[in-house]
C-alpha positions as MATLAB code, in Angstrom:
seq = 'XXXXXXXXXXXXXXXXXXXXXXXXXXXXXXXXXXXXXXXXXXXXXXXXXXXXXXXXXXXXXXXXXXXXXXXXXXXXXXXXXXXXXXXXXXXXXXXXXXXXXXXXXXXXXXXXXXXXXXXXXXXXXXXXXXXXXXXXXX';
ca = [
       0.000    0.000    0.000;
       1.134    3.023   -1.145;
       1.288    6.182    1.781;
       0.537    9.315    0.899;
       2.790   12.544    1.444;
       2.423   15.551    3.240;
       2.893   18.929    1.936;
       2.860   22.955    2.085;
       1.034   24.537   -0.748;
       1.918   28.281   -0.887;
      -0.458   30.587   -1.845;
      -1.074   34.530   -1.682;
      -4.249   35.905    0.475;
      -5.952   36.803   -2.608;
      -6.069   33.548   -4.133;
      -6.430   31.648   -0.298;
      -9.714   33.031   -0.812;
     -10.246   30.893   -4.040;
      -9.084   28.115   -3.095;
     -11.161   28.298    0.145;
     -14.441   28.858   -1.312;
     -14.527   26.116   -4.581;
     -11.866   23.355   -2.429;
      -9.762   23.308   -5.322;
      -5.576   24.199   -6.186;
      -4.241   25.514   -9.424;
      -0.415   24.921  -10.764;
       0.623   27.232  -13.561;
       2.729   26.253  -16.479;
       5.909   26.998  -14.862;
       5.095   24.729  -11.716;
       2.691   22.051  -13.770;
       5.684   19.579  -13.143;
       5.032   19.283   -9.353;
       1.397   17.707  -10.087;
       4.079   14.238  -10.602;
       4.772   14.364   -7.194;
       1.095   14.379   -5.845;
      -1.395   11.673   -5.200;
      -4.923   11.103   -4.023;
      -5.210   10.713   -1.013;
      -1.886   13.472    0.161;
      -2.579   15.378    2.571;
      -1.994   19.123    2.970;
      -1.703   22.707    4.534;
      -2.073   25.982    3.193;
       0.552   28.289    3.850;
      -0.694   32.205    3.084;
       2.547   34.719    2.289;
       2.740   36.863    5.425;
       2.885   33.844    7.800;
      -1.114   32.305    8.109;
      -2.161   28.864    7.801;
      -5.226   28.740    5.708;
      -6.586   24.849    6.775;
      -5.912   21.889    6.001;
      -7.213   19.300    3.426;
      -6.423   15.881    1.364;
      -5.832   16.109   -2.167;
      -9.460   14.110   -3.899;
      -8.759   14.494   -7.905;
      -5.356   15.142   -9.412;
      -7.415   16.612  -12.760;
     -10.242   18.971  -12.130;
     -11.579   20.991  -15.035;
     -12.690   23.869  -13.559;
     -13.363   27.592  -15.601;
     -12.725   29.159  -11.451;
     -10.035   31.968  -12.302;
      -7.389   33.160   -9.451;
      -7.299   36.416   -8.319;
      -3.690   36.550   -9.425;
      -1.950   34.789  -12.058;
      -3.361   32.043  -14.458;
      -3.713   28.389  -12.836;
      -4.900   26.372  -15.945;
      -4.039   22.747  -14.224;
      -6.211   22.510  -11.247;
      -6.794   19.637   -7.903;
      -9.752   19.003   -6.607;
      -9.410   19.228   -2.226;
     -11.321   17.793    0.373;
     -11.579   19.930    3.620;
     -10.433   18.921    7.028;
      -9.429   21.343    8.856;
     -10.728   25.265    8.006;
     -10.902   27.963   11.090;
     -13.047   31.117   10.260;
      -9.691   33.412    9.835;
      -6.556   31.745    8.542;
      -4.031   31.022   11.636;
      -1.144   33.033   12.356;
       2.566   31.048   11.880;
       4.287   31.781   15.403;
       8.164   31.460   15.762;
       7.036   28.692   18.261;
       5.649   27.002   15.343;
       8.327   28.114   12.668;
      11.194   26.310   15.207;
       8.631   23.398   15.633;
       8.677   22.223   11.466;
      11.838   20.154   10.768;
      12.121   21.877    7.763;
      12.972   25.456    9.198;
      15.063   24.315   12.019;
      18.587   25.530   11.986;
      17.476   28.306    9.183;
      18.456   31.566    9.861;
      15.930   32.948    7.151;
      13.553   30.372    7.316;
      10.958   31.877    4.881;
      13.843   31.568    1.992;
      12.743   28.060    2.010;
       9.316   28.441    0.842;
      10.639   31.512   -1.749;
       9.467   31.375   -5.079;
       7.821   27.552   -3.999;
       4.080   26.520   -5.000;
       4.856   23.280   -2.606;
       7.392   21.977   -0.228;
       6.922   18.271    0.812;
       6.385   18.251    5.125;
       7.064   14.950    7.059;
       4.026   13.118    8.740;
       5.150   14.541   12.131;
       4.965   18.325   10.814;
       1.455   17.501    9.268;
       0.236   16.328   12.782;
       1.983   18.982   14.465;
       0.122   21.847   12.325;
      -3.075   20.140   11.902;
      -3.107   20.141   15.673;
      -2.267   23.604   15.961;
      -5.294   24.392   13.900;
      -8.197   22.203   15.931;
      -7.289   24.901   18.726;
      -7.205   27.892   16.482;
     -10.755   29.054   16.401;
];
């Protein structure tokens, strides 16, 4: 049996607010490549520039035709999500938090990891660690 991955997708607040309302992703031409990595089933948490954490959800459909259009830039390859975890206001990223992800520990400029980045793959310990953090947000 295959397990599934965990993952950041980046995002800007205009588009959170897309991908919030109709559950779905969008990968541009440039970043099209990274749909390889994903499966069904992956889970995931939305990272909003300006450290928030919209929710987090599972990937359902690798191809969703949708005509939904971003706020900013064109996303013509789009996922289909399934919710899990949503608060009313995005959650803010603490330092607590930021020294808490194995991925920023030991970075002195920890955001220069997620620069320029539509995903970064998480471990399963992260994933718990966040998802966590959001049940007590809201």
């Amino acid at each position: 049996m295959k397990r599934g991955k965990y993952w950041l997708f980046v995002t800007d607040e205009d588009n959170w607010k897309v991908i919030a309302k109709n559950l779905l992703y969008g990968f541009n031409d440039k970043t099209k490549r990274l749909l390889d990595n994903l499966s069904i089933g992956d889970k995931i948490i939305v990272y909003i520039k300006g450290k928030l954490i919209g929710g987090s959800f599972e990937i359902s459909s690798l191809e969703f035709n949708s005509n939904v259009k971003f706020n900013t830039g064109e996303y013509p390859y789009k996922i289909k999500l399934k919710k899990i975890i949503v608060p009313k206001t995005p959650m803010e990223f603490s330092k607590r938090m930021i020294h808490e992800i194995s991925v920023f520990k030991n970075q002195k400029k920890w955001g220069t990891i997620l620069m320029g980045r539509a995903t970064k793959e998480i471990t399963l310990s992260d994933y718990k660690f966040l998802e966590g953090e959001l049940k007590c947000w809201n």
